[in-house]
C-alpha positions as CSV (number, residue, x, y, z in Angstrom):
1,X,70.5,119.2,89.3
2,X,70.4,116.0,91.4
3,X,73.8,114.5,92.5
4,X,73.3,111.4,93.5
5,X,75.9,108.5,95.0
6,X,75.9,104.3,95.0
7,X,78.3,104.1,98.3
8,X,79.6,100.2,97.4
9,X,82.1,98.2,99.2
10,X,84.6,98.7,96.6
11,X,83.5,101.8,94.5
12,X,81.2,104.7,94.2
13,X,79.6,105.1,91.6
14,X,78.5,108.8,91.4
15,X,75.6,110.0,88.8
16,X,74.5,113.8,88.1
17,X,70.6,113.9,86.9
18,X,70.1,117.2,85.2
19,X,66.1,116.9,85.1
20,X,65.4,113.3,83.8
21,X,68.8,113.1,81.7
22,X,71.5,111.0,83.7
23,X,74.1,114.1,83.0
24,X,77.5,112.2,83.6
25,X,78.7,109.2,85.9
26,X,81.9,108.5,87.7
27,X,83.5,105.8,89.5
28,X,85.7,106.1,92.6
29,X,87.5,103.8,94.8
30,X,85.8,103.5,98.2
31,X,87.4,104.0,101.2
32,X,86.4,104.1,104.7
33,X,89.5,106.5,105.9
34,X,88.7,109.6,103.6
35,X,87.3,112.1,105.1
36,X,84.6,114.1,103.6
37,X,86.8,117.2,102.5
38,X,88.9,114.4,100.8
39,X,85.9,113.2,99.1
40,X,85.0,116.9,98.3
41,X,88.1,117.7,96.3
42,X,88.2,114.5,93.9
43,X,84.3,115.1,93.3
44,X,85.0,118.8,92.8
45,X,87.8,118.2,90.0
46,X,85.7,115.7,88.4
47,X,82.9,118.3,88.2
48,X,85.1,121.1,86.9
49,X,86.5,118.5,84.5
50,X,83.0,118.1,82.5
51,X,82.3,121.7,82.6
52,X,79.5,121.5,85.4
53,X,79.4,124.6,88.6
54,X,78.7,123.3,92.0
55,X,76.3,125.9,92.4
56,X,74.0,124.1,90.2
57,X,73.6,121.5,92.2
58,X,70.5,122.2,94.4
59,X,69.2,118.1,95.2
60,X,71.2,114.8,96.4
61,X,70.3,111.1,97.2
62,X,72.3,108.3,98.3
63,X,72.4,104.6,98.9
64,X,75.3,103.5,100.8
65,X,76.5,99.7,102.4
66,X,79.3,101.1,104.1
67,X,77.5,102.6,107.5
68,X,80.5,104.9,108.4
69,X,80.1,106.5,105.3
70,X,76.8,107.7,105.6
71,X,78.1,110.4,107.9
72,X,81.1,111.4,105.5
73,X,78.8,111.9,102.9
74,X,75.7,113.7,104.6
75,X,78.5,116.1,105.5
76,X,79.5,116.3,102.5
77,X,76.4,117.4,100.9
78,X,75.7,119.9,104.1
79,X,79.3,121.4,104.0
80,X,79.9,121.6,100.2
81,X,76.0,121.9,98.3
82,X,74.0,123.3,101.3
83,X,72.0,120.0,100.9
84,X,70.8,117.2,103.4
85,X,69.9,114.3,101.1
86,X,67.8,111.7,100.7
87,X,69.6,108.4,102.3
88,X,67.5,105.3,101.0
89,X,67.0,103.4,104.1
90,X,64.0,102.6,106.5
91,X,61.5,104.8,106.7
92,X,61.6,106.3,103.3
93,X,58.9,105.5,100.5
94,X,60.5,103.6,98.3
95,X,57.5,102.4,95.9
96,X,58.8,98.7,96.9
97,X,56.9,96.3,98.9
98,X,59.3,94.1,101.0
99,X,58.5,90.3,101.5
100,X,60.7,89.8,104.1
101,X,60.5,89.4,107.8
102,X,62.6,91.7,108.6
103,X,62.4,94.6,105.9
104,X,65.6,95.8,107.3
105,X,67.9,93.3,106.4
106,X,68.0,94.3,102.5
107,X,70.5,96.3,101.0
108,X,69.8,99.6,100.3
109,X,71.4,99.1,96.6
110,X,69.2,96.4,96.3
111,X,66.4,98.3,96.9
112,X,67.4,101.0,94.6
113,X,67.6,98.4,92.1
114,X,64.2,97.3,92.4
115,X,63.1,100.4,92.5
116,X,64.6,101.0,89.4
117,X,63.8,97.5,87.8
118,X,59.7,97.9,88.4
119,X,59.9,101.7,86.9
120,X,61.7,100.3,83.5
121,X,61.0,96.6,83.2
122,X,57.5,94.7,83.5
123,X,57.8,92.2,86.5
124,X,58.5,89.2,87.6
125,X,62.5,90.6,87.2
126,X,65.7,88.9,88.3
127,X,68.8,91.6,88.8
128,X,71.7,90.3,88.9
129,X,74.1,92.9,90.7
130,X,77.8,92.0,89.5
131,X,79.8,93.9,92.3
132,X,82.3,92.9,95.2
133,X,79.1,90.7,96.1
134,X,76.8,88.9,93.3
135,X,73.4,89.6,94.2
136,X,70.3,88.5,93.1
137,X,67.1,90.3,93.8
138,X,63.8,88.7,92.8
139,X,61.3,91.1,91.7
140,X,57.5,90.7,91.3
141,X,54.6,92.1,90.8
142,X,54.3,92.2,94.8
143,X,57.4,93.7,95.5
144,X,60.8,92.3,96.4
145,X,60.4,88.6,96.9
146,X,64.3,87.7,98.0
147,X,67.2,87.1,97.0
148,X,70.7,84.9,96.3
149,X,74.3,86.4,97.7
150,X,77.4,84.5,96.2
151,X,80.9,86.1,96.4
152,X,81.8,88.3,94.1
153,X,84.4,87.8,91.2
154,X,87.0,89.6,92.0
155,X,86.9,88.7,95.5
156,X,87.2,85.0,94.3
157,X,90.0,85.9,91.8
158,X,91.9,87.6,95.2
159,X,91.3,84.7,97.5
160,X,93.1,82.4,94.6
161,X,95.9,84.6,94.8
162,X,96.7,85.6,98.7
163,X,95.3,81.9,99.9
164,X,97.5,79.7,97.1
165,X,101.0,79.3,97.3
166,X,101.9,79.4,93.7
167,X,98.9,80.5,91.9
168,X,99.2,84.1,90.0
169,X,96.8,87.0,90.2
170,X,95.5,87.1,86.4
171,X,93.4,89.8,84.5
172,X,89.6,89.4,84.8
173,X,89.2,88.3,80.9
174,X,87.9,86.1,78.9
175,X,90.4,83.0,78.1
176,X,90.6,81.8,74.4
177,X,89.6,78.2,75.4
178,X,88.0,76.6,78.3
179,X,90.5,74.1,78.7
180,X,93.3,76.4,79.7
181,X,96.7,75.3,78.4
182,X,98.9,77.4,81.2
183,X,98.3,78.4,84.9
184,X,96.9,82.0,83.6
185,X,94.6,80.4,81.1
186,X,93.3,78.2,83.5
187,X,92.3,80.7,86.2
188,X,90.9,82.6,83.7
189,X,88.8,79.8,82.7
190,X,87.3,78.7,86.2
191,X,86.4,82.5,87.3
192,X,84.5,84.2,83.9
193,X,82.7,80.5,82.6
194,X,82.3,79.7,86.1
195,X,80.8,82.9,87.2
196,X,78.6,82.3,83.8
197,X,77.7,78.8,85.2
198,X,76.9,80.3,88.8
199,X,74.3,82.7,87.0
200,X,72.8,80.4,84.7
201,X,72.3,77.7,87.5
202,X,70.6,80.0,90.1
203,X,68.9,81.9,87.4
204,X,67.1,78.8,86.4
205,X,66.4,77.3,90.2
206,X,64.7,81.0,90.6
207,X,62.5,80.4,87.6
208,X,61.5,77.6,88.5
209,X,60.1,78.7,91.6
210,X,58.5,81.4,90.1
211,X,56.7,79.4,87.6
212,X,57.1,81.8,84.8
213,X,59.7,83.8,83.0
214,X,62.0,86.5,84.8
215,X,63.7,89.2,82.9
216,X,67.0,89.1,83.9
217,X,68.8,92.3,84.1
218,X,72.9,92.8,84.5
219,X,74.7,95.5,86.5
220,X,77.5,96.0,88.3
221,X,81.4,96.4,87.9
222,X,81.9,92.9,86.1
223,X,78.2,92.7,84.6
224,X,79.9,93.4,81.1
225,X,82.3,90.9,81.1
226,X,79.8,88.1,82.2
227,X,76.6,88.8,80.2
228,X,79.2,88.4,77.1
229,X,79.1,84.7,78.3
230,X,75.6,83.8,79.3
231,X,72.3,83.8,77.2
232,X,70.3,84.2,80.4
233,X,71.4,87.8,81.2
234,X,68.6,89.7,78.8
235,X,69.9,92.8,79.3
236,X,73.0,95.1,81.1
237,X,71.6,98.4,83.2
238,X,75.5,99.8,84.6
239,X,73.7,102.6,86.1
240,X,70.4,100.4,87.8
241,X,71.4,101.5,90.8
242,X,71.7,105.2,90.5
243,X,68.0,105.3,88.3
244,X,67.0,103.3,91.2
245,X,68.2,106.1,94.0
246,X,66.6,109.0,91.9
247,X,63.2,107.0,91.5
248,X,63.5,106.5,95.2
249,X,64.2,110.3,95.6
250,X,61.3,111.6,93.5
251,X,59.3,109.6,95.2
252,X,59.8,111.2,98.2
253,X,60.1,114.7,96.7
254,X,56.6,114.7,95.7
C-alpha cells in the first residue's frame, strides 16, 4: 500500500492507496515542533484504528510547503516503514509542463493538483485550492499556465478577531441573510459571500483570458462550505491533492 501525505500550513492531510482505491484519509494539525516519533505515534493509532498493519505499507509520497518538515517526515518513513519516498519537488517527473520562469517557485500542492486535475478532468482547468491560502492554478492543455494567491478564509476570519478591538471570533457558517442583523451575522456575512464573490470575480477575469471555458474544480479545508455559495465552482475534489501526489508517484515508479 502507498501512504501518502499533503504537508499544509495548517493540516496534513494523510491518504492510504491500497492499489488504485484511496483506502482511508485523515487530517492532522500541522506543526513544525513535532518531532517525527511524535508524528509516528498519532499516525500509528490512526492506522490501528481502521484495522490496517504497518507492515503493509511497502510505498510513500509526499508533498510538503513547510520545508522543515520534509526532514521529519523522510525520517519518518525511513525509521517507521523502511521506506524513502517520493518528495514532489524539482527534479521529479511530474507529467506537468511548467510556464513559468522560474519552475521552482510553484507549490508542490499545486503541482500535485494539476497533476491530478489533467489525469481526471479535460483541460483548460481552474483549481481552486480552499486552504490557509486560496490558490488558483490555471491548467491547460500545455501545462500549468499560473496562478492567483489571495488569503485564506480562516486567516481573514483570525485577522478580524486579534487585529479589532471589539469584533468576535465567529463560526465559519453560512449566515441566514446577507444583511446581517447582529455583529456575528455580519461577519459571517462578509467572510462566506465574500469569499464567494472573491471566486466568482477572479474566476471570470481568468476566463476571459483564456478565451474559453475552464472547469473549475474545489478543494481544500473550506472548499465545501464555499462551493455551496457559488455556481462557478463545477465540482469539489477534497482529496485533489493526494490523487495528485500518487499520480506524481506512479509516474516516477514506472
Amino acid at each position: 500500500m502507498l501512504l501518502v501525505f499533503d504537508i499544509a500550513n495548517t493540516n496534513i492531510k494523510i491518504g492510504l492507496f491500497d492499489g488504485k482505491k484511496l483506502k482511508a484519509t485523515w487530517r492532522i494539525a500541522t506543526g513544525v515542533q513535532r518531532m517525527a516519533d511524535e508524528y509516528a505515534v498519532i499516525l500509528l493509532n490512526m492506522l490501528r484504528h481502521e484495522g490496517i498493519d504497518p507492515k503493509d505499507i511497502d510505498e510513500g509520497a509526499m508533498s510538503c510547503v513547510v520545508p522543515p518538515l520534509v526532514t521529519t517526515f523522510n525520517e519518518l518513513f525511513l525509521k517507521y516503514f523502511k521506506i524513502k519516498p517520493l518528495v514532489v519537488g524539482p527534479g521529479i517527473k511530474t507529467g506537468v509542463r511548467i510556464r513559468y520562469p522560474n519552475p521552482r517557485e510553484v507549490g508542490a500542492d499545486l503541482i500535485a493538483n494539476a497533476a491530478a486535475a489533467l489525469s481526471l478532468y479535460k483541460p483548460p482547468i481552474i483549481v481552486v485550492a480552499l486552504g490557509t491560502a486560496t490558490a488558483f492554478a490555471t491548467v491547460s492543455k500545455d501545462g500549468y499556465l499560473g496562478g492567483v494567491i489571495a488569503p485564506g478564509l480562516g486567516i481573514a476570519a483570525e485577522a478580524l478577531y486579534t487585529r479589532t478591538a471589539a469584533l468576535p471570533r465567529v463560526e465559519l457558517t453560512k449566515p441566514k441573510n446577507a444583511i446581517g442583523n447582529n455583529t456575528q451575522a455580519a461577519i459571517q456575512s462578509g467572510l462566506i459571500y465574500g469569499w464567494a464573490g472573491l471566486i466568482e470575480g477572479i474566476v471570470e477575469r481568468i476566463q476571459a483570458e483564456l478565451g474559453e471555458k475552464a472547469k473549475v474544480v474545489a478543494t481544500g479545508g473550506y472548499a465545501d462550505i464555499i462551493a455551496k455559495e457559488t455556481k462557478v465552482i463545477d465540482e469539489v475534489n477534497p482529496n485533489l491533492t493526494l490523487l495528485g501526489i500518487k499520480t506524481i508517484h506512479d509516474m516516477n515508479r514506472e
